[in-house]
mmCIF file of the N, C-alpha and C atoms, coordinates in Angstrom:
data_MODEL
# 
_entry.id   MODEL 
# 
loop_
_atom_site.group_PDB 
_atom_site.id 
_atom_site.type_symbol 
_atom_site.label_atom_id 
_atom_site.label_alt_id 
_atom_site.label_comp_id 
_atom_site.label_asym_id 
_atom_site.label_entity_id 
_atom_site.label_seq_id 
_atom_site.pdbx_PDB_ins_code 
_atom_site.Cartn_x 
_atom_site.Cartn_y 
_atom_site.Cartn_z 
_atom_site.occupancy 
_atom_site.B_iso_or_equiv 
_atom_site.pdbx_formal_charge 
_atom_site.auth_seq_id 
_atom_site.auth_comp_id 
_atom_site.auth_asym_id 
_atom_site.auth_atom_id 
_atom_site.pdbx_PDB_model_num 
ATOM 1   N N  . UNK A 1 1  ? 0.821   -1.191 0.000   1.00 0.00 ? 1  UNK A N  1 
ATOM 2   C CA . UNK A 1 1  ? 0.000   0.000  0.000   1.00 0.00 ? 1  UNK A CA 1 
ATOM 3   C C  . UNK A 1 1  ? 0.869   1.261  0.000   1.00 0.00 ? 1  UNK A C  1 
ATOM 4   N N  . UNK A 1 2  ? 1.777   1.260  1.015   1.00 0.00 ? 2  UNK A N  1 
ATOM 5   C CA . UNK A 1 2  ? 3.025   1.985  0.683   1.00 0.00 ? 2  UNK A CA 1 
ATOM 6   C C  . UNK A 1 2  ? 3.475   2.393  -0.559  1.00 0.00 ? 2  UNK A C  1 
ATOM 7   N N  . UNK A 1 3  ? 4.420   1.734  -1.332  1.00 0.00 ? 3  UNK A N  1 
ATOM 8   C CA . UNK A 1 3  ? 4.312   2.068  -2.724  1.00 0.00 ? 3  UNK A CA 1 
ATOM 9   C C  . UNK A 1 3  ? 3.438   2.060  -3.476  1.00 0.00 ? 3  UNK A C  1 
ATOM 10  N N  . UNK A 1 4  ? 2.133   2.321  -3.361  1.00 0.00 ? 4  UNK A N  1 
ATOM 11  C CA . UNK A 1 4  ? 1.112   3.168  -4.229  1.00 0.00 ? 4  UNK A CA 1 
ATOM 12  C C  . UNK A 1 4  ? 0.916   4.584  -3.756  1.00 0.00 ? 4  UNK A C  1 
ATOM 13  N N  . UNK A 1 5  ? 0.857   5.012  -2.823  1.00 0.00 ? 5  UNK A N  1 
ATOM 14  C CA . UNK A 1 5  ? 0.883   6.181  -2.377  1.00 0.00 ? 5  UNK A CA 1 
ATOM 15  C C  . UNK A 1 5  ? 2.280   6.781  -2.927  1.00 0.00 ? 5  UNK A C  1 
ATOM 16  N N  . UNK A 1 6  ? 3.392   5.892  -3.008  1.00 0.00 ? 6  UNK A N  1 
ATOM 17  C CA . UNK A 1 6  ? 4.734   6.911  -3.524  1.00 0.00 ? 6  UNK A CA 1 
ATOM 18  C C  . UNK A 1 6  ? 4.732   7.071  -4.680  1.00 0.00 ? 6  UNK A C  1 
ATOM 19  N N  . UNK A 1 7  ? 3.984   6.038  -5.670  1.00 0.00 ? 7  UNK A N  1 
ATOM 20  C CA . UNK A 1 7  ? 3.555   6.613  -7.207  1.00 0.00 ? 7  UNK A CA 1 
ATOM 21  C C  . UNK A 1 7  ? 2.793   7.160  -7.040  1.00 0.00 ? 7  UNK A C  1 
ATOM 22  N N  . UNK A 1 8  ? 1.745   7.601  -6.581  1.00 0.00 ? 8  UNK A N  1 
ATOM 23  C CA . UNK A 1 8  ? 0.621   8.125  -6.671  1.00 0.00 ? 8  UNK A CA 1 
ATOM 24  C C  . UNK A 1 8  ? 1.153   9.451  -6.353  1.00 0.00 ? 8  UNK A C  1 
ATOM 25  N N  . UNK A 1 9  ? 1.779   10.138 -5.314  1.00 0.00 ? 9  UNK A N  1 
ATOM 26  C CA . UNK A 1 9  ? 2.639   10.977 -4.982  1.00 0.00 ? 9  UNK A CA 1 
ATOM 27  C C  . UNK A 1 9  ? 3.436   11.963 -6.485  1.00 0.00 ? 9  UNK A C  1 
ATOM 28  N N  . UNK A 1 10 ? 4.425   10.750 -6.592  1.00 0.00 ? 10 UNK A N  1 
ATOM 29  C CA . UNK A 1 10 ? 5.527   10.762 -7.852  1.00 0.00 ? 10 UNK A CA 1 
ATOM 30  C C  . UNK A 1 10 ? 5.101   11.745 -8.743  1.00 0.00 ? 10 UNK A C  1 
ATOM 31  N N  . UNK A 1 11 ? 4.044   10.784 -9.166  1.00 0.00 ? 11 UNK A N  1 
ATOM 32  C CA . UNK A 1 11 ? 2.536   11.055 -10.159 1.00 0.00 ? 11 UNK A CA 1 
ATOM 33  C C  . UNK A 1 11 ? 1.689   12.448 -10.344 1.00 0.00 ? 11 UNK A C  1 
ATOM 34  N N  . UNK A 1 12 ? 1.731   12.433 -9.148  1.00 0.00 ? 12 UNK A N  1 
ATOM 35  C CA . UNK A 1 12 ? 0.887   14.384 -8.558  1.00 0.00 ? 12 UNK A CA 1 
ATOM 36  C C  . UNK A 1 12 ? 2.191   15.221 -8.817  1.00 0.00 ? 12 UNK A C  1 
ATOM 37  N N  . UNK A 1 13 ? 3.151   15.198 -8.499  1.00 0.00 ? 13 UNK A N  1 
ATOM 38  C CA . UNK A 1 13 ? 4.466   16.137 -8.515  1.00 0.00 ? 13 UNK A CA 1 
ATOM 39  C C  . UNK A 1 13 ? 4.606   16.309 -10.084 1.00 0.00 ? 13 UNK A C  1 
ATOM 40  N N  . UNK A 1 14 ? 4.943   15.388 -10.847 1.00 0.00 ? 14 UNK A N  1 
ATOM 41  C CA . UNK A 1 14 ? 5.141   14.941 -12.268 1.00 0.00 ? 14 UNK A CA 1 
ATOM 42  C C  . UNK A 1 14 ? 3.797   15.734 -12.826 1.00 0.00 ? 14 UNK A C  1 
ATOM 43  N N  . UNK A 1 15 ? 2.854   15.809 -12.580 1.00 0.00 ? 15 UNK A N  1 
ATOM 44  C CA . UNK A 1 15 ? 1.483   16.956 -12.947 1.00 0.00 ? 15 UNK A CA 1 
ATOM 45  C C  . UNK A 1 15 ? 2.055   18.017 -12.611 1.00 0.00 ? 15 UNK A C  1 
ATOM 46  N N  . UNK A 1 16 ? 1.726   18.540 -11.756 1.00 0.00 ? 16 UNK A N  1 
ATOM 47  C CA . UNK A 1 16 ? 2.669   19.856 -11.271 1.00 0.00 ? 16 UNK A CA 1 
ATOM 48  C C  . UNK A 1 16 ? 2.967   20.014 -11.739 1.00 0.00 ? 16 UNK A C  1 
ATOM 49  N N  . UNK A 1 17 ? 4.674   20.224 -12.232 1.00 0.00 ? 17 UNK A N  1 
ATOM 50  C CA . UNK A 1 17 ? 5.372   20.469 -12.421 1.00 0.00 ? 17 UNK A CA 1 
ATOM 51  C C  . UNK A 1 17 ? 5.230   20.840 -13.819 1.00 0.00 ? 17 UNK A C  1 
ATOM 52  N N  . UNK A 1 18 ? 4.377   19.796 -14.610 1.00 0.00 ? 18 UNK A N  1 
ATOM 53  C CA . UNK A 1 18 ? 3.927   19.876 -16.015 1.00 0.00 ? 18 UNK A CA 1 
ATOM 54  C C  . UNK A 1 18 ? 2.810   21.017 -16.171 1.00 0.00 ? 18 UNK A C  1 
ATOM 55  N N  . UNK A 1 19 ? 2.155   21.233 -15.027 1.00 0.00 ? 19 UNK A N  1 
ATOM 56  C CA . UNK A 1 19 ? 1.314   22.483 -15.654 1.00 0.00 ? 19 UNK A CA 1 
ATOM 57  C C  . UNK A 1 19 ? 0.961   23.515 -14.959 1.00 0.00 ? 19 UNK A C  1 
ATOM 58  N N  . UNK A 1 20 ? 2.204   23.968 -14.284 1.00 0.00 ? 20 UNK A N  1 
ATOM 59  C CA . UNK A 1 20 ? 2.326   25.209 -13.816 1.00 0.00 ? 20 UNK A CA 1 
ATOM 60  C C  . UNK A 1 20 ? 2.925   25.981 -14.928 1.00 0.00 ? 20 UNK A C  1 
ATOM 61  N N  . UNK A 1 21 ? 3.918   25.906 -15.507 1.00 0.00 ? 21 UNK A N  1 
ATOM 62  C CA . UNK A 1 21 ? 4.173   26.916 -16.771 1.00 0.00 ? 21 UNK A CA 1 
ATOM 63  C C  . UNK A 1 21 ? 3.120   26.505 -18.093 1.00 0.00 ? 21 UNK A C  1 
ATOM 64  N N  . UNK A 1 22 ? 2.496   25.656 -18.005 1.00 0.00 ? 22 UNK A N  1 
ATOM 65  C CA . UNK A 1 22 ? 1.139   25.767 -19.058 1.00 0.00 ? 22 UNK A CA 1 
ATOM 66  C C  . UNK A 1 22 ? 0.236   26.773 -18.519 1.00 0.00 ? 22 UNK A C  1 
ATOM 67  N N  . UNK A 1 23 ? -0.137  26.866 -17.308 1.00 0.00 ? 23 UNK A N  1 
ATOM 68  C CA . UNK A 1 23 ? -1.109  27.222 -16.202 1.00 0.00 ? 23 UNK A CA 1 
ATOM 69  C C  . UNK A 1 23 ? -0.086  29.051 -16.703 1.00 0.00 ? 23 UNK A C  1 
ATOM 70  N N  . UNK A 1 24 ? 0.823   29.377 -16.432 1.00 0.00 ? 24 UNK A N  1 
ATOM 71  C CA . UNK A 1 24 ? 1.229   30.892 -16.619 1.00 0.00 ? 24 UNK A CA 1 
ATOM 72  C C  . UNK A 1 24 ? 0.786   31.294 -18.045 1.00 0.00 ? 24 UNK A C  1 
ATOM 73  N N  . UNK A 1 25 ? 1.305   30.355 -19.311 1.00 0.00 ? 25 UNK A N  1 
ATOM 74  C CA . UNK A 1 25 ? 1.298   30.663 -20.510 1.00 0.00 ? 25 UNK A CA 1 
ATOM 75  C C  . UNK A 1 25 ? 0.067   30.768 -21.059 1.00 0.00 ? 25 UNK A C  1 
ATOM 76  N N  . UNK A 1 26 ? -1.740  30.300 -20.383 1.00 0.00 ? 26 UNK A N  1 
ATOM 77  C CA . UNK A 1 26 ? -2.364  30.370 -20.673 1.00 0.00 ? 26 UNK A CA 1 
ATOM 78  C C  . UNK A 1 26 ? -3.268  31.586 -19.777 1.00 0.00 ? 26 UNK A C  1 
ATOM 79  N N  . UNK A 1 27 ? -2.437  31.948 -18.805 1.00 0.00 ? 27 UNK A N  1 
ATOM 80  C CA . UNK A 1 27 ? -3.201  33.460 -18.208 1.00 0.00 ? 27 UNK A CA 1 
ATOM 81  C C  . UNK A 1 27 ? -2.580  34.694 -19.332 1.00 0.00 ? 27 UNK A C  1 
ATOM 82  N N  . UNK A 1 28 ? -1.521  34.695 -19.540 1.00 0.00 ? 28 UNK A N  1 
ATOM 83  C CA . UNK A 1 28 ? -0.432  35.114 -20.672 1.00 0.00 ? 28 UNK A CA 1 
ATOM 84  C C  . UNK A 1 28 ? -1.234  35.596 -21.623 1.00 0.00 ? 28 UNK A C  1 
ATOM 85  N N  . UNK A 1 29 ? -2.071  34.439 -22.128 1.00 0.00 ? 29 UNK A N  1 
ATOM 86  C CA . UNK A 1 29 ? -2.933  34.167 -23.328 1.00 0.00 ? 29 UNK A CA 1 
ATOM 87  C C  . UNK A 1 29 ? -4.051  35.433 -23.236 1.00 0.00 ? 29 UNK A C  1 
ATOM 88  N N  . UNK A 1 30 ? -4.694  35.019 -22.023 1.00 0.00 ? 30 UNK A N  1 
ATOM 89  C CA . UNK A 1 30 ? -5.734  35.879 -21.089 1.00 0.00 ? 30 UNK A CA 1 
ATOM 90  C C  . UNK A 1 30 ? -5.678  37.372 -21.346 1.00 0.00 ? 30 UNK A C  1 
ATOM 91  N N  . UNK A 1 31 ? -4.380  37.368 -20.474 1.00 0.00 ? 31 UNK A N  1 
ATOM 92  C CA . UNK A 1 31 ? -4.480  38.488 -20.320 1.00 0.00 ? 31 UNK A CA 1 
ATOM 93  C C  . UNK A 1 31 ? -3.939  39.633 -21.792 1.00 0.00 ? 31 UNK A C  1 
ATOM 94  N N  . UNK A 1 32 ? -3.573  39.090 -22.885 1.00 0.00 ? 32 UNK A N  1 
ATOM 95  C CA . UNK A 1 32 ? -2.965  39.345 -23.765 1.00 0.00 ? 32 UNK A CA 1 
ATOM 96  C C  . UNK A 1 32 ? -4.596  40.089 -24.650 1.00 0.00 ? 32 UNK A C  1 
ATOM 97  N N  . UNK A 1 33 ? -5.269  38.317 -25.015 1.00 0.00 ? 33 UNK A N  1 
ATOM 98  C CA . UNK A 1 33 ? -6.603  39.332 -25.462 1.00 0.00 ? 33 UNK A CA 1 
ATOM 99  C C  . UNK A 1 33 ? -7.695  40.269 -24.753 1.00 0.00 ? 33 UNK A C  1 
ATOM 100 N N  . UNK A 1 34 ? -7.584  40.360 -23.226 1.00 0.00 ? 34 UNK A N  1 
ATOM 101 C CA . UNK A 1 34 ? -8.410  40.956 -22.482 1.00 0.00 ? 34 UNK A CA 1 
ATOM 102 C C  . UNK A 1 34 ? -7.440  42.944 -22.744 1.00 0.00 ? 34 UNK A C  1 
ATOM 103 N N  . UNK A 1 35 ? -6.630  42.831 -23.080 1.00 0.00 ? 35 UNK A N  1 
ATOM 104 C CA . UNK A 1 35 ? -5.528  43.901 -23.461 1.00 0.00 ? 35 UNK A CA 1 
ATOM 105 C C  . UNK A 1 35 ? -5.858  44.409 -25.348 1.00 0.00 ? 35 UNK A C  1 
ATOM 106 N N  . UNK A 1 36 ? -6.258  43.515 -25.937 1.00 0.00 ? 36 UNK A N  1 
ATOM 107 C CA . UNK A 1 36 ? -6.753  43.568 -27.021 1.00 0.00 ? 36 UNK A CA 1 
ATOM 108 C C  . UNK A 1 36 ? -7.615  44.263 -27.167 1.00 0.00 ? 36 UNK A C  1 
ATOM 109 N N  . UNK A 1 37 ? -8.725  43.618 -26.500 1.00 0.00 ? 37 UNK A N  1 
ATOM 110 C CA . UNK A 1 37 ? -10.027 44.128 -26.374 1.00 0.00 ? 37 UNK A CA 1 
ATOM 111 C C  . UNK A 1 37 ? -10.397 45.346 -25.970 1.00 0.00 ? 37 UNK A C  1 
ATOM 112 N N  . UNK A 1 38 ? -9.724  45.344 -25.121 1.00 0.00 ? 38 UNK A N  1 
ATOM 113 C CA . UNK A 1 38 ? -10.276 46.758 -24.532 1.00 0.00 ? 38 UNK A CA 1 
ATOM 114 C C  . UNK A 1 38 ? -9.145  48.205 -25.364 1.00 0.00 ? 38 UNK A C  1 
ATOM 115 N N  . UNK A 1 39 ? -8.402  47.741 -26.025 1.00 0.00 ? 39 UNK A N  1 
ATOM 116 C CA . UNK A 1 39 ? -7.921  48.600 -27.016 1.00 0.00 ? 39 UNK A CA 1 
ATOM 117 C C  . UNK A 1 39 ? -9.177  49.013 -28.036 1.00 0.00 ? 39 UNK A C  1 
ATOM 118 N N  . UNK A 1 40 ? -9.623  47.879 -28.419 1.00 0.00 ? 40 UNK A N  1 
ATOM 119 C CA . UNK A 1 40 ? -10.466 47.568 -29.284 1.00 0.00 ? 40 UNK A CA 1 
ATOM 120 C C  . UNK A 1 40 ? -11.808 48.929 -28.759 1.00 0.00 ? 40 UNK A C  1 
ATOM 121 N N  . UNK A 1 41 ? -12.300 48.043 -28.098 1.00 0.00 ? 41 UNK A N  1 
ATOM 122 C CA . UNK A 1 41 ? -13.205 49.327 -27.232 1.00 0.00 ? 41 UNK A CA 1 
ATOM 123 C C  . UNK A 1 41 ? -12.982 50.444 -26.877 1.00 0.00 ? 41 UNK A C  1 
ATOM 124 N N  . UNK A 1 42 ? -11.889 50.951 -27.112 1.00 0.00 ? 42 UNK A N  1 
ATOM 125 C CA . UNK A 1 42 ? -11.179 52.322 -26.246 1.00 0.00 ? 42 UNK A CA 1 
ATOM 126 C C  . UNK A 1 42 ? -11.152 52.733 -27.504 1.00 0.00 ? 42 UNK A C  1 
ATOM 127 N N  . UNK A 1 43 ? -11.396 52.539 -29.025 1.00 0.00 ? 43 UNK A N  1 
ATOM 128 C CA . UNK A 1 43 ? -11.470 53.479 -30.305 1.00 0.00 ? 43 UNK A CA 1 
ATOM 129 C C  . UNK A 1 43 ? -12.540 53.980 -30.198 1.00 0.00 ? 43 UNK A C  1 
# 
C-alpha cells in the first residue's frame, strides 16, 4: 500500500510540475486578449 501512495505521490508532482508553466502561458494568453479588447473598445 506503501508504494502506491509513492507513485501516486511521484505522479501528482510529475502533474505539477507539467502544468504550472502551461497554467502561466495560458493566463499570458488571457491576459494578452483581455488587453486587445479593450484597445479595441477604447477606439
Amino acid at each position: 500500500m506503501v508504494e502506491y501512495a509513492l507513485i501516486l505521490a511521484l505522479i501528482a508532482l510529475a502533474a505539477l510540475a507539467t502544468l504550472a508553466p502551461m497554467a502561466r502561458q495560458v493566463v499570458g494568453m488571457w491576459d494578452h486578449a483581455d488587453a486587445e479588447v479593450s484597445d479595441a473598445s477604447a477606439r
